[in-house]
C-alpha positions in Angstrom: -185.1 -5.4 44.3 -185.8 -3.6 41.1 -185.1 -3.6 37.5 -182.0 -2.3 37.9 -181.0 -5.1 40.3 -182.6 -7.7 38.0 -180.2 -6.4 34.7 -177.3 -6.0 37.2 -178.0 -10.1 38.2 -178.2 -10.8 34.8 -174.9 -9.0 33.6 -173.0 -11.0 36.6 -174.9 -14.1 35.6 -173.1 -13.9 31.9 -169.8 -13.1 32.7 -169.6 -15.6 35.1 -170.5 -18.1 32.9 -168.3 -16.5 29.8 -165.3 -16.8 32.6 -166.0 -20.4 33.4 -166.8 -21.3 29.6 -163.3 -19.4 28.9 -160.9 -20.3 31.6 -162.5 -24.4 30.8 -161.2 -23.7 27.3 -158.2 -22.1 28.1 -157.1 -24.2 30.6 -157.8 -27.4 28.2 -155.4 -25.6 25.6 -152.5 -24.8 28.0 -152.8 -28.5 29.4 -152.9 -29.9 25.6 -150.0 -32.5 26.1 -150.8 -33.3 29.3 -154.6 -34.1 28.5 -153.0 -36.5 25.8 -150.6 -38.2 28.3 -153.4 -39.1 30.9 -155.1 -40.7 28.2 -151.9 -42.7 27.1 -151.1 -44.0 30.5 -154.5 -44.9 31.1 -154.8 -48.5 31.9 -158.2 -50.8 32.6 -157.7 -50.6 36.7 -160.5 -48.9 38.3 -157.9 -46.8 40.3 -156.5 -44.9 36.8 -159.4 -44.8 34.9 -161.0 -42.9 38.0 -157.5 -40.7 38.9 -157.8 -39.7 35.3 -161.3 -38.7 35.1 -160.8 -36.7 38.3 -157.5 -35.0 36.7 -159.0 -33.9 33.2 -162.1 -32.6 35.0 -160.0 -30.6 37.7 -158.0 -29.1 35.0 -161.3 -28.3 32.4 -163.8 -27.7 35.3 -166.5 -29.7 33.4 -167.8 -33.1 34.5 -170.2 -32.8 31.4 -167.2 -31.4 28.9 -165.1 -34.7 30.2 -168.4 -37.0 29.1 -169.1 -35.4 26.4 -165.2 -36.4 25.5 -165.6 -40.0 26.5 -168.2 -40.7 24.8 -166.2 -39.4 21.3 -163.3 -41.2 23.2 -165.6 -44.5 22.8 -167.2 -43.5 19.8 -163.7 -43.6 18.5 -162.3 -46.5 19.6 -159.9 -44.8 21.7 -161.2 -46.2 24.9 -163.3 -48.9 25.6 -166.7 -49.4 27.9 -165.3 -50.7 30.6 -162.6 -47.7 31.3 -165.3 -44.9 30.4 -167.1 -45.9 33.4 -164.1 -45.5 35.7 -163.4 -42.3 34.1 -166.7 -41.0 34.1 -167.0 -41.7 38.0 -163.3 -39.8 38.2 -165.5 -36.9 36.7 -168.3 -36.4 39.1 -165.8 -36.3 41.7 -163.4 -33.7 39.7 -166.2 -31.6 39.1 -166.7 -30.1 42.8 -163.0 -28.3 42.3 -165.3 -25.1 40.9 -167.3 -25.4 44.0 -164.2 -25.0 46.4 -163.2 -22.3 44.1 -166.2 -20.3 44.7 -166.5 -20.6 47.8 -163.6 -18.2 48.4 -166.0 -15.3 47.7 -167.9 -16.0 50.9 -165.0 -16.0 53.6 -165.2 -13.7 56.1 -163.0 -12.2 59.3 -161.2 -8.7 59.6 -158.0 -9.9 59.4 -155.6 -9.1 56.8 -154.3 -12.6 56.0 -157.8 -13.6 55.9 -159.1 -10.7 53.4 -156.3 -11.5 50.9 -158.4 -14.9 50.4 -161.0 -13.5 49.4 -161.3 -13.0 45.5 -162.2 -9.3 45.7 -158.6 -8.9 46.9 -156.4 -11.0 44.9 -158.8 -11.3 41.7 -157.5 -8.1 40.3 -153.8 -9.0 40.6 -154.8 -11.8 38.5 -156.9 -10.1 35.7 -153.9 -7.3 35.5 -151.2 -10.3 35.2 -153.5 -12.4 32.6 -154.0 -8.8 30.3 -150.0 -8.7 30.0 -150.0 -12.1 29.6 -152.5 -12.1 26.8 -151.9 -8.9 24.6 -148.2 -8.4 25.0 -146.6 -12.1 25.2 -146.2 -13.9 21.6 -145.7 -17.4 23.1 -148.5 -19.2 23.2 -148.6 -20.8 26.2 -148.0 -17.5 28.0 -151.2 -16.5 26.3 -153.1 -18.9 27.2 -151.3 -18.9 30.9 -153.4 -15.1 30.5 -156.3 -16.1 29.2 -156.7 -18.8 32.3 -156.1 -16.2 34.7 -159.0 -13.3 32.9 -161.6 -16.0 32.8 -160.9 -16.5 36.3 -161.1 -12.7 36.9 -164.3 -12.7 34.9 -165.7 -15.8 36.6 -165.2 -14.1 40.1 -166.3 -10.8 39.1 -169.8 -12.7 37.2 -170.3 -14.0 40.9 -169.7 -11.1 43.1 -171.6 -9.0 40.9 -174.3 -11.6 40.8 -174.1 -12.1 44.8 -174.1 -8.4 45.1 -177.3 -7.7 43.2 -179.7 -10.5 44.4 -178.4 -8.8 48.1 -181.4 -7.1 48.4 -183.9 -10.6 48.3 -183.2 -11.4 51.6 -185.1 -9.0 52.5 -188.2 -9.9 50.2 -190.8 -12.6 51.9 -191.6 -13.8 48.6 -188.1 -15.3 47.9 -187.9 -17.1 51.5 -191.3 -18.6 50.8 -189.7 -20.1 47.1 -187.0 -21.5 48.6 -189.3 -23.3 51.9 -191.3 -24.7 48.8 -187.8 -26.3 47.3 -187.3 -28.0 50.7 -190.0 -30.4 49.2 -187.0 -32.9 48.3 -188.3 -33.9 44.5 -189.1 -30.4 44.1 -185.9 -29.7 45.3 -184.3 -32.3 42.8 -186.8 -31.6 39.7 -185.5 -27.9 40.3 -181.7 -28.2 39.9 -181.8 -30.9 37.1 -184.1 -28.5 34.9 -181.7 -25.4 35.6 -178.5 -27.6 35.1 -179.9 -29.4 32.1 -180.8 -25.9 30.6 -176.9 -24.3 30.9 -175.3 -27.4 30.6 -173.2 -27.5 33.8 -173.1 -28.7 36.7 -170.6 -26.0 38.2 -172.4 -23.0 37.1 -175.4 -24.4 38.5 -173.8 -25.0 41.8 -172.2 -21.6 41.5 -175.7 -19.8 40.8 -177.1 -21.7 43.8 -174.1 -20.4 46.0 -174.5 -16.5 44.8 -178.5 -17.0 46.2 -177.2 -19.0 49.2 -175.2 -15.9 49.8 -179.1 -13.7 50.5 -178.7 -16.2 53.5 -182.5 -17.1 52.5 -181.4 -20.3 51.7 -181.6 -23.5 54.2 -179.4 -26.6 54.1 -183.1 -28.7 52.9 -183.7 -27.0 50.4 -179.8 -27.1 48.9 -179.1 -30.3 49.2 -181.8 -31.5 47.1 -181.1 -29.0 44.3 -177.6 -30.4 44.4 -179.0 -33.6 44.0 -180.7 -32.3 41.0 -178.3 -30.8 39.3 -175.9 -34.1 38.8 -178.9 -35.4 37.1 -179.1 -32.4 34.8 -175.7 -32.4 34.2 -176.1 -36.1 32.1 -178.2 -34.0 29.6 -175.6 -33.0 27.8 -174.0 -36.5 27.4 -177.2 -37.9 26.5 -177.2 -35.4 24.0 -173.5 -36.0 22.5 -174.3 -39.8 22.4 -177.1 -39.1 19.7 -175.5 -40.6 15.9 -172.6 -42.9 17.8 -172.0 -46.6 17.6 -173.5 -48.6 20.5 -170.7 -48.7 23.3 -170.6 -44.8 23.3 -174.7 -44.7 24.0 -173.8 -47.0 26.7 -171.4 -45.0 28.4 -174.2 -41.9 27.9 -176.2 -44.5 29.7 -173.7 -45.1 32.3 -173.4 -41.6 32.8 -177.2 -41.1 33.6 -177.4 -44.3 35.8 -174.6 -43.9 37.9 -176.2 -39.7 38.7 -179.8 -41.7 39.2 -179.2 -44.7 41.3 -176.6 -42.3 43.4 -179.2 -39.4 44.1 -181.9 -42.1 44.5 -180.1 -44.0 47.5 -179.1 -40.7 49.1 -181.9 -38.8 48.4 -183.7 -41.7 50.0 -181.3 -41.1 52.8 -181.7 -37.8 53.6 -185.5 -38.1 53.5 -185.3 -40.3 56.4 -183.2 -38.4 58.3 -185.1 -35.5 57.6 -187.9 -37.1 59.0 -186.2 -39.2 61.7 -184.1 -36.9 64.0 -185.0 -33.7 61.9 -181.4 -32.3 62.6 -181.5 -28.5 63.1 -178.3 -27.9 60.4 -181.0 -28.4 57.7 -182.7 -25.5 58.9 -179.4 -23.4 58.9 -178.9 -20.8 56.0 -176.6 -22.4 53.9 -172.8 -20.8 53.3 -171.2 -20.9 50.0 -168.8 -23.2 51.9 -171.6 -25.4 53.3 -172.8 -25.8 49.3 -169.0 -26.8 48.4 -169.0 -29.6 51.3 -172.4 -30.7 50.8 -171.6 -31.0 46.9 -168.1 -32.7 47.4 -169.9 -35.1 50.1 -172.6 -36.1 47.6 -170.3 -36.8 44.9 -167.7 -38.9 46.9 -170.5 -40.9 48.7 -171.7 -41.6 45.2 -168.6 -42.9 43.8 -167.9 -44.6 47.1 -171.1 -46.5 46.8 -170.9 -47.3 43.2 -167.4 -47.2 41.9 -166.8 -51.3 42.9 -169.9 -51.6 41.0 -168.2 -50.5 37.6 -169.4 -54.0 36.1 -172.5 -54.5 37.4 -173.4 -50.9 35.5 -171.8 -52.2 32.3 -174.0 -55.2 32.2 -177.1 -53.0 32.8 -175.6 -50.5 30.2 -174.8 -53.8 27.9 -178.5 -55.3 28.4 -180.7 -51.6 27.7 -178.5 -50.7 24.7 -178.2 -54.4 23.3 -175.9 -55.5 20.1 -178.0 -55.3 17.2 -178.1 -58.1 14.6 -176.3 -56.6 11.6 -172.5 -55.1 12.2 -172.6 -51.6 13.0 -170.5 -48.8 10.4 -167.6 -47.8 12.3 -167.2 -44.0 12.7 -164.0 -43.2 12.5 -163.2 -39.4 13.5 -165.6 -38.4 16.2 -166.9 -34.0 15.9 -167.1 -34.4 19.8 -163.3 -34.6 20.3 -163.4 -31.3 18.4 -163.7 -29.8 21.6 -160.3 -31.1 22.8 -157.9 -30.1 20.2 -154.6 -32.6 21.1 -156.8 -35.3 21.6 -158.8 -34.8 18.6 -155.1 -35.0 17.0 -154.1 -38.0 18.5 -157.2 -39.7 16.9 -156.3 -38.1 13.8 -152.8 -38.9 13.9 -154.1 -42.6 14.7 -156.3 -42.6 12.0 -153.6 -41.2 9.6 -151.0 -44.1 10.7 -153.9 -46.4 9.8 -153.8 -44.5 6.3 -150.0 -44.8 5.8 -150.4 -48.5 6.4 -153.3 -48.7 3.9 -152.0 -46.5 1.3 -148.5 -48.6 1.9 -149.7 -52.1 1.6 -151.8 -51.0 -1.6 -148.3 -50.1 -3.3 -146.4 -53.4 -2.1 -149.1 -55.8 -3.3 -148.9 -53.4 -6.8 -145.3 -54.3 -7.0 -145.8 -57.9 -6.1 -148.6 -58.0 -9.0 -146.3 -57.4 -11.7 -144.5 -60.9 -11.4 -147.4 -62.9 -9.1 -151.1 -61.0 -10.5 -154.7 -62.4 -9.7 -157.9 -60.8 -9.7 -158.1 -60.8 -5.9 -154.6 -59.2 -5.9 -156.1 -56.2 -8.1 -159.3 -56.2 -6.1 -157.9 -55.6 -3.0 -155.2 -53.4 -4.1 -158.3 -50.9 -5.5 -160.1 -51.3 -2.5 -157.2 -50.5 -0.3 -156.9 -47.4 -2.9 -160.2 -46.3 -2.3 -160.0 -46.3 1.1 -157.6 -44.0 1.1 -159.6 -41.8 -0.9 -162.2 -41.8 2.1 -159.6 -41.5 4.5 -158.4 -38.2 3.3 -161.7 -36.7 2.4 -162.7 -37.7 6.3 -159.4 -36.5 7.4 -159.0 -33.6 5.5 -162.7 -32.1 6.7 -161.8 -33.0 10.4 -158.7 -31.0 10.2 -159.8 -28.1 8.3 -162.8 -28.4 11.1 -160.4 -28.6 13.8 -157.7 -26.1 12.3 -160.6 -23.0 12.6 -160.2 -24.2 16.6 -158.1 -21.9 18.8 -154.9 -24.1 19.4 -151.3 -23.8 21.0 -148.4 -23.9 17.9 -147.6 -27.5 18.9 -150.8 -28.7 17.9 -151.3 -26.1 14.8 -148.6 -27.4 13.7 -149.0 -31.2 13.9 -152.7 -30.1 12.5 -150.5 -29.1 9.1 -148.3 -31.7 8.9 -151.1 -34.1 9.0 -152.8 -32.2 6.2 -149.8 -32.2 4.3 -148.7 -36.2 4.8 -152.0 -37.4 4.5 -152.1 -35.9 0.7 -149.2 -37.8 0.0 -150.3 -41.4 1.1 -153.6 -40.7 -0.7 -150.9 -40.4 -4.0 -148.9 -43.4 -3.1 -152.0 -45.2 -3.2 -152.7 -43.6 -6.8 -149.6 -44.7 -8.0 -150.5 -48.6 -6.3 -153.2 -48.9 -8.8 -150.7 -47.3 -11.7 -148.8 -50.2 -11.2 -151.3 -52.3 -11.2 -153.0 -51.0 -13.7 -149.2 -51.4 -15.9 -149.4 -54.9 -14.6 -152.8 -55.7 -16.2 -151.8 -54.1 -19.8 -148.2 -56.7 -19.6 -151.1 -59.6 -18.8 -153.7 -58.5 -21.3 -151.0 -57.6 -24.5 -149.5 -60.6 -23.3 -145.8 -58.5 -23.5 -142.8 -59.2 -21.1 -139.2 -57.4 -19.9 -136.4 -59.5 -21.2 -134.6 -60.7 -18.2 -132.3 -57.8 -18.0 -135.1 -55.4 -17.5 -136.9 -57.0 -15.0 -133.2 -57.8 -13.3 -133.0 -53.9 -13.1 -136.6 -53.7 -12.0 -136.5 -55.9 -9.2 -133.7 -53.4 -8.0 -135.9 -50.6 -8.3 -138.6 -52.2 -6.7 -136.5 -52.9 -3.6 -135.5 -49.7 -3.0 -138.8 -48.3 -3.0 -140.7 -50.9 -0.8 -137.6 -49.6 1.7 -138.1 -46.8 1.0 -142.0 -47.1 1.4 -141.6 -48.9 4.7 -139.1 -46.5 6.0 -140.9 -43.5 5.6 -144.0 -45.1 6.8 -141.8 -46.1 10.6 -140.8 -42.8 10.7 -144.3 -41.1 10.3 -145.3 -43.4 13.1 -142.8 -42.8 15.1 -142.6 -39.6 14.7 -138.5 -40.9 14.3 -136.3 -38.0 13.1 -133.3 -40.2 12.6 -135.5 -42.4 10.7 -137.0 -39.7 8.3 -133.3 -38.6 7.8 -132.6 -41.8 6.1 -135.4 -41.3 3.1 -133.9 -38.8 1.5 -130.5 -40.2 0.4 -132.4 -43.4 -0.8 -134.9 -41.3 -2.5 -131.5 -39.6 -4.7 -130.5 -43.3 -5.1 -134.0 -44.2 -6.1 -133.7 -41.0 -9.0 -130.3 -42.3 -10.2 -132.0 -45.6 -10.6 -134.3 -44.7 -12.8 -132.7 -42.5 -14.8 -130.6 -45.5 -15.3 -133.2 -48.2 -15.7 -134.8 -45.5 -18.9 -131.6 -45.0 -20.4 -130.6 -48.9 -20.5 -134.0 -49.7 -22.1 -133.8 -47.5 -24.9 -130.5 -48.9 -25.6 -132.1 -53.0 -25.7 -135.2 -51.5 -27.8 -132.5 -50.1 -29.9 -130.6 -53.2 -30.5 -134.4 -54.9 -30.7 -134.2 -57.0 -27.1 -137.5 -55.2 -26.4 -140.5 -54.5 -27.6 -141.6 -50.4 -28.3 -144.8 -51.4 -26.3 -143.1 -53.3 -23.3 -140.6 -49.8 -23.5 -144.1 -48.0 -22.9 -145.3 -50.1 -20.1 -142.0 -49.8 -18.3 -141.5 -46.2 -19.1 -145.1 -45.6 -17.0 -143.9 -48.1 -14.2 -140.3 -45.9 -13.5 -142.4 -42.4 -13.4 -144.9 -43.9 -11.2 -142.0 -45.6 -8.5 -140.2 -42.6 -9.2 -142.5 -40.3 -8.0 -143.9 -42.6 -5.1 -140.0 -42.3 -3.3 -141.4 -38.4 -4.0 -143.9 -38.6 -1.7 -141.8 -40.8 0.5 -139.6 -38.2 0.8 -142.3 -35.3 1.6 -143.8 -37.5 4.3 -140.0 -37.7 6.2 -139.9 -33.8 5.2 -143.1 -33.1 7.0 -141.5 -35.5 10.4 -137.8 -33.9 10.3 -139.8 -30.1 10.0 -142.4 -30.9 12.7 -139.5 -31.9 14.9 -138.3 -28.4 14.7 -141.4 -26.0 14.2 -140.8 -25.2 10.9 -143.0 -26.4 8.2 -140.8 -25.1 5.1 -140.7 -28.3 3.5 -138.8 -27.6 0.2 -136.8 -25.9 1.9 -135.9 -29.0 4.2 -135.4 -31.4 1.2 -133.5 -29.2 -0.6 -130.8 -28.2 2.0 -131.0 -32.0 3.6 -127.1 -32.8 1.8 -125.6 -29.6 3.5 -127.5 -29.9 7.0 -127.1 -33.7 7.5 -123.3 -34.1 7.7 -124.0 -38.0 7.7 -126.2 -37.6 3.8 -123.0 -38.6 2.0 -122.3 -41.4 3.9 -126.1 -42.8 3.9 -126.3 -42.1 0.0 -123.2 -44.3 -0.9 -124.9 -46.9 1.6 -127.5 -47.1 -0.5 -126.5 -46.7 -3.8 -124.1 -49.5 -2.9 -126.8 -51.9 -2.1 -129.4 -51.3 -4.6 -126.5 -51.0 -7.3 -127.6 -52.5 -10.8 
C-alpha cells in the first residue's frame, strides 16, 4: 500500500462522511413535520418514548444528533427526564440502521438478482435521480427528496472507494498484527471510543470499521470490542452539548453515558468469559461487513433489553450525581442545540412566542383595568410583564435570525417569518400596556377625571379591544384561520369608535363638560387602543397568510372586505354590539 492508496483512503474517507453528514441533514429536513409529530404524540410510557427515539434516529441516522436534541429538548422544557431516558435508549437501538445499510456493499454471489443489491449497481440510479431531483425541481421537498438520495450516492461511493484502497492491507503483516493487538478487549474498547469520540459518530465509526473488516484482516475479537468502544465514544458529543444547560438536561447527558457504560461493562464482561471459557472459533473468523451489522444490532438490543425496565433506577443515579442545587436555577428558554433541527427548533419558538402573546396580552388588560381600579402592584407588574416582552423578542428575534440562515423546507421558512413578524407586534401591544398605564398615572397624579359620558364611551372602547386582544391572541395559538378572520372587522369597528369617541370629546370640552387636560389624557388613551387593534389585526394577518403561503400581509388586510364574503356580516355584528 502506497501513498497513493493512503490519499485514495483518505478521499473515500471524506465523502463518506460528507454523504452521511448530508443525507442525516437532508433527511431531517424532508421529515420536518413528521419529526415534530413524534414529539407531540410522545407520551411518558417506556414503550413511546423508546418507539420514538428509535424512529427519529432511523430517519437522521445519528444516535448522537438525536441526544444532542434531547438534551435541548430538556434544556427547553419540552420534555422531561424521565421520557429522555426512554428516548435516548430508542436511539442506541435506531442507530444500527446505517450499519444494515452498509453492509450491502459486502454481498456477494454471481447472480443477477443478487448483484442489483449491491450498491455499486443500484447507487448510480440513485445519484442520477437525486441530481434531477435537486437542480431542476423548484419544490422543496423534491429537493430535498434529491439531496437524500446524492448523500446516499456519496456515502456509498466514500465507502467503496475507501474499501477499495485499504484492499491492498491484507496483504501487509504489519496490519494483521494491529488488529491481533485490538483483540486485547479494553484495547479493543479504548480503541473505538477514541476514534468515535474524535468524528462524532457512532455510524461512521462502525462504517470505517466495516470498509477495514472488508481486507478480511479483521477477526470477530477484535470487532466486537471496538463496537463496544465506540457506543462509549458516541456519549462525547452529548456530554459535550450538555455544557451551559439547566440541571435535568446534564442529567440526561449523564444518562446517556451511563446507560453506554454499565451496558458495555456487563457484556464486555460477558464476552471475556466466553472468550476465555469455550473460546468459540467464530471469534477467530474474519469478520464480514454483515457480521459487524449483527454484532452491532445485537449489542445495542441486549443493552436496551437489559436496561430499558431500569429507566428509573438510572434517573435516580442521574438525580443523585447531578444534585438540585440550593438556589433556583435561571431558566433558558430557547436552546442553540435545537438549531440543528429546524421544525422543532420552531415548535419551541412558536411555544415560547404563545408564552409572549399571553404576556404582552395580560400587560394590556391589567393597563385597561388600571384606569378605573390603579395600585402600585397593578403598575409594577404591568412593567414587568412589559419588560419581559422586551426580552422575549430580543431572545426570539436572535434565535430566528440564527435559525432563518439554516437550510429549511418553505413550510418552516415561512412559519420562521411569521414568527418574526407577530412577535414585533406583541412586543408593541405591550408598549402600548404601559401607555395606558402610564395615561392612568397622569389622571391619578393631576387628580383629573372623564365626566361620565366619556368614560361611558370608554368602557365601550375598552371592550372591544380586550376582544379583540383575546381573539387575536386564540387565533395565533391556534393557528385558527376562521378565528383570525374575525379581527379584522372588529378592528374597522374599533376605528369607527374612536374616531367617534375624539369627535364627541371635543364637542363636551367645547361646551366646558371637560377639562382641556383630561381632553389630552384621553386623546393619548384612543391613539394607543387604536393602534393596539393595529397590531391585533397584523397578528390575524400573519395567521390567515401563513395558512396560505403567502406572507403579503398588507396586501391581506387590505383586500380582507372583498375576499371574505362573510366581512359585512361580522362588521355589522360588531358594530352592533360595541355600539355607543
Amino acid at each position: 500500500m502506497d501513498i497513493f492508496h493512503v490519499l485514495t483512503m483518505l478521499g473515500g474517507l471524506c465523502l463518506f462522511l460528507f454523504g452521511m453528514n448530508f443525507m442525516g441533514q437532508s433527511l431531517e429536513r424532508r421529515a420536518g413535520g413528521k419529526l415534530r409529530t413524534l414529539l407531540d404524540k410522545m407520551t411518558g410510557s417506556v414503550g413511546a418514548g423508546f418507539l420514538t427515539g428509535l424512529g427519529i434516529t432511523a430517519i437522521i441516522q445519528s444516535s448522537s444528533a438525536t441526544t444532542v436534541m434531547v438534551v435541548g429538548f430538556v434544556n427547553s422544557g419540552l420534555m422531561n427526564l424521565r421520557q429522555a431516558i426512554n428516548v435516548i435508549m430508542g436511539a442506541n437501538v435506531g442507530t444500527t440502521v446505517t450499519a444494515w445499510l452498509l453492509s450491502l456493499a459486502g454481498i456477494d454471489g454471481g447472480s443477477t438478482w443478487v448483484q442489483l443489491l449491491k450498491p455499486t449497481s443500484f447507487t448510480p440510479v440513485l445519484a442520477l435521480i437525486g441530481i434531477i431531483f435537486y437542480m431542476f425541481c423548484k419544490d422543496s421537498h423534491k429537493k430535498d427528496t434529491g439531496a437524500i438520495l446524492l448523500g446516499f450516492a456519496t456515502l456509498m461511493f466514500g465507502m467503496d472507494t475507501m474499501s477499495g484502497a485499504v484492499a491492498g492491507l491484507k496483504d501487509v503483516p504489519g496490519f494483521a498484527e494491529l488488529f491481533l493487538a485490538f483483540t486485547n478487549p479494553l484495547l479493543g474498547v479504548l480503541v473505538g471510543a477514541v476514534l468515535t469520540a474524535i468524528i462524532q459518530s457512532s455510524s461512521a465509526s462502525v462504517g470505517i470499521l466495516q470498509a477495514l473488516a472488508s481486507t478480511g484482516q479483521v477477526s470477530y475479537a477484535a470487532a466486537v470490542p471496538i463496537i463496544m468502544g465506540q457506543n462509549i465514544g458516541t456519549c462525547v458529543t452529548a456530554l459535550i452539548s450538555c455544557v451551559g444547560t439547566n440541571k435535568n438536561a446534564k442529567r440526561a447527558a449523564v444518562v446517556h453515558l451511563m446507560f453506554n457504560v454499565i451496558g458495555v461493562a456487563v457484556l464486555l464482561t460477558v464476552f471475556c468469559i466466553v472468550k476465555a471459557i469455550f473460546a468459540p472459533a467464530l471469534l477467530n473468523e474474519s469478520a464480514t461487513m454483515a457480521g459487524i451489522a449483527i454484532a452491532h444490532s445485537a449489542f445495542n438490543i441486549l443493552c436496551t433489553a437489559m436496561l430499558l425496565p431500569c429507566g428509573g433506577l438510572l434517573e435516580k443515579l442521574a438525580v443523585r450525581l447531578v444534585p438540585d442545587k440550593a438556589q433556583a436555577e435561571e431558566t433558558v428558554e430557547l436552546d442553540e442545540r435545537l438549531l440543528a433541527t429546524p421544525s422543532l427548533a420552531l415548535q419551541r419558538c412558536r411555544a415560547v412566542a404563545c408564552d409572549m402573546a399571553a404576556q404582552a396580552t395580560l400587560a394590556l388588560q391589567n393597563a385597561l383595568r388600571s384606569l378605573e381600579h390603579y395600585t402600585p402592584e397593578l403598575a409594577a407588574s404591568i412593567r414587568e410583564d412589559e419588560s419581559r416582552c422586551d426580552h422575549y423578542e430580543d431572545v426570539l428575534g436572535t434565535y430566528l435570525v440564527k435559525l432563518s440562515a439554516r437550510k429549511m423546507g418553505d413550510d418552516e421558512s415561512e412559519e420562521a417569518a411569521e414568527l418574526l413578524k407577530a412577535i414585533g407586534d406583541f412586543e408593541r401591544i405591550s408598549d402600548h400596556a404601559v401607555n395606558v398605564l402610564e395615561s392612568a398615572e397622569e389622571l391619578r397624579d393631576k387628580e383629573l377625571s372623564f365626566s361620565d359620558a366619556a368614560r361611558r364611551e370608554l368602557s365601550v372602547l375598552t371592550a372591544a379591544v380586550d376582544h379583540i386582544l383575546t381573539m387575536s391572541l386564540d387565533a395565533f395559538r391556534d393557528k385558527s384561520v376562521p378565528l383570525a378572520r374575525q379581527v379584522e372587522p372588529l378592528e374597522e369597528v374599533i376605528d369607527g369608535l374612536k374616531e367617534q369617541l375624539r369627535t364627541r370629546h371635543i364637542l363636551r370640552m367645547q361646551q366646558g363638560q371637560c377639562s382641556i387636560e383630561a381632553g389630552f389624557v384621553l386623546s393619548d388613551l384612543l391613539t394607543d387602543l387604536e393602534r393596539t387593534s393595529d397590531h391585533c389585526s397584523n397578528i390575524a394577518g400573519c395567521v390567515i397568510d401563513a395558512a396560505h403561503h403567502d406572507l403579503n400581509l398588507h396586501a391581506t388586510l387590505d383586500a380582507a372586505p372583498q375576499r371574505d364574503p362573510d366581512f359585512p356580516a361580522r362588521y355589522k355584528t360588531f358594530a352592533e354590539e360595541y355600539k355607543l
